[in-house]
MITIDO-435074 format. One record per residue (C-alpha): x negated, y negated, z. Coordinates in steps of 0.5 Angstrom, whole numbers, plus 500, padded with zeros to 3 digits. Each point is the difference from the previous one (the first is absolute). Example, Ala and Ser with C-alpha at 12.3 -4.5 7.8 and 13.67 -1.06 7.14 Angstrom:
! residues 2
475509516 498493498 
This chain:
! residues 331
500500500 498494498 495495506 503506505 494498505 502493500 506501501 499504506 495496503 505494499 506504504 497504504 505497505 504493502 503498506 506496500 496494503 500493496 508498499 500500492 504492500 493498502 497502494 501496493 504503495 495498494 494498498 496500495 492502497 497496496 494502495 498506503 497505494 503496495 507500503 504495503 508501502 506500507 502504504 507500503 504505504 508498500 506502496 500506502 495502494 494503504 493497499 501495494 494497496 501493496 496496495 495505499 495497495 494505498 493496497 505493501 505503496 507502502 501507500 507501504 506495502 502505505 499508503 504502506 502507502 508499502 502507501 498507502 506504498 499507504 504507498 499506505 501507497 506501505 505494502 507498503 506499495 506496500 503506496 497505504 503500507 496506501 495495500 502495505 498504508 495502502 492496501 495499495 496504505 505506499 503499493 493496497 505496496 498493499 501495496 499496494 498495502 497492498 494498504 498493499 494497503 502493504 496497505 502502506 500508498 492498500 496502506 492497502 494504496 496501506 494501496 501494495 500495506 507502503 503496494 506501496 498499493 493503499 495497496 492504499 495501495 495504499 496504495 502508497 495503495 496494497 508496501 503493503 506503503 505493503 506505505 506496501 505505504 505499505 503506505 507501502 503505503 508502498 504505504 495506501 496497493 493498502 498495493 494497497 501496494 494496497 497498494 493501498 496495495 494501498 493497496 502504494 507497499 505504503 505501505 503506503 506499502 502505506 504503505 498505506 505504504 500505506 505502505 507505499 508497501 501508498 496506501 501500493 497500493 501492496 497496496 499492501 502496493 497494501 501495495 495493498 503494496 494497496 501493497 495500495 499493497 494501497 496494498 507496503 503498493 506505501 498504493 499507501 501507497 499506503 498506497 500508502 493505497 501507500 494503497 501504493 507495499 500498493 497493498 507495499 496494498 497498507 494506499 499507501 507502507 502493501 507499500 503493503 507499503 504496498 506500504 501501507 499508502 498505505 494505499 496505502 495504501 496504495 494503503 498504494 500494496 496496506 506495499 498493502 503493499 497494498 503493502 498494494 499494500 502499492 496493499 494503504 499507499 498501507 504504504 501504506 500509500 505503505 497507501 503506503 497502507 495505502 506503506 495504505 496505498 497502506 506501505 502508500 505504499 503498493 496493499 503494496 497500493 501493498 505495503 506505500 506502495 506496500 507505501 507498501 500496505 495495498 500502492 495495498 493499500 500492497 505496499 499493496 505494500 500493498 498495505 506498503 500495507 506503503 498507499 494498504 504504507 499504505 502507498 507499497 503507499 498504507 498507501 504503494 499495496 495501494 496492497 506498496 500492497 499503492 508500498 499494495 494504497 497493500 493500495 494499502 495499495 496494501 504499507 498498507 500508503 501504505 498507501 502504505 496506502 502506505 496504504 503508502 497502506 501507503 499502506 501507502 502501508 494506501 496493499 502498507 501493502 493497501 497501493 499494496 502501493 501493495 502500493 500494495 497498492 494496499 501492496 492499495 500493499 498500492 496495497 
């Protein structure tokens, strides 16, 4: 799993010491390895990045994470009255549920200073990394969620999760909404590459969108997705994830499958200012705001990426395990 070893040593406990209102709930990093941007934690939309500039030039209006939508294998239906007694410890019926990170979900990092949003830098392999990370705490569900920037023009968006509502199998879908605003003109296109695609006129796997879609993953094909700025040429990859190799049994491969509960992996949506909300469509709900079908070539854009995190019961309550794709910024 990507950082593992940063990670423990940053949640390798927290004590419920400093009150979180006495904390600022934004900030800002300016020029660090190239990178300049604001942080906010509001709305209900988790730790949120504005503003974010890479080599003096805009990259991205807004990234958030509104939800984590998450569907256990067994749980409680209205229909079902067979479903209704019992506790979740006898039963092992949860959910769904919606967590969405808000500022007083969030616990102090004790090794992060005790504070609430959690900024460090620090070198892996010959490489810058700046982590932005906030810890919250939802029912039984202990959350990290970071982005990760680097020297070499990356952020990884990424959530880690541990602990068990249910003794029970269930996968953590979270879901990121990315406001490119590549270059900040509001012209840009995006592309999917699947390697061995035939070339319609943009090269060799390239196909662009046109419309307001939801796609999803082609590991076979090492699908990937480029966001555009068309007077420009640069742009920024949306890369699938590496998941986690290294936990056993069953280890991720990849950031995980889309299935019929979150059956999506990316969504992409004209840039609408009402549509820039909390989570609007509860624990059932799929990403929706594409009933017009609107165009979005040359457009101002947002993408919309979902993660798939199983977590399996016979992987206990303490084990981290994180999920989440990688943004290279192309110049």
């Amino acid at each position: 799993m990507r950082r593992s070893l940063r990670l423990a040593l940053l949640l390798s406990g927290f004590v419920l010491a400093t009150p979180a209102l006495a904390q600022e709930k934004t900030g800002h990093i300016d020029n660090w390895e190239s990178w300049s941007l604001d942080w906010e934690v509001k709305e209900n939309t988790g730790l949120a990045l504005r503003n974010v500039t890479y080599q003096g030039e805009m990259v991205l209006a807004k990234a958030s994470m509104p939800v984590i939508r998450v569907k256990y294998v067994k749980e409680r239906h209205w229909w079902n009255p067979l479903t209704w007694f019992g506790s979740r410890a006898e039963t092992g019926r949860c959910g769904p549920f919606q967590d969405r990170i808000r500022w007083k979900d969030l616990v102090p990092i004790k090794n992060c200073g005790d504070k609430m949003m959690c900024v460090e830098s620090y070198e892996q392999g010959g490489v810058k990394w700046l982590e932005l990370g906030v810890y919250a705490r939802i029912g039984a569900y202990h959350i990290y969620q970071a982005w990760y920037l680097n020297s070499a023009g990356e952020i990884h968006p990424t959530v880690y999760s541990r602990g068990l509502s249910c003794n029970t199998d269930h996968i953590h879908h979270p879901y990121w909404r990315l406001d490119f605003d590549i270059d900040g003109n509001g012209m840009d296109q995006v592309f999917v590459h699947d390697e061995g695609a035939p070339n319609e006129g943009w090269g060799p796997g390239w196909h662009k969108y046109r419309n307001e879609l939801n796609a999803v993953k082609d590991p076979e094909a090492k699908r990937t997705w480029f966001v555009r700025d068309q007077p420009t040429g640069r742009g920024v990859w949306i890369i699938p994830g590496p998941g986690y190799s290294t936990i056993t049994p069953n280890p991720l491969q990849g950031d995980g499958h889309y299935d019929k509960f979150a059956d999506k992996d990316v969504g992409v949506r004209r840039d609408r200012a009402e549509e820039d909300q909390p989570w609007a469509f509860a624990a059932r709900g799929h990403l929706g705001y594409d009933d017009d079908n609107e165009g979005v070539q040359e457009q101002d854009i947002v993408f919309w990426y979902v993660g798939h995190l199983p977590h399996e019961a016979q992987h206990g309550e303490l084990e981290w395990l994180g999920v989440g794709p990688v943004l290279r910024v192309q110049r």
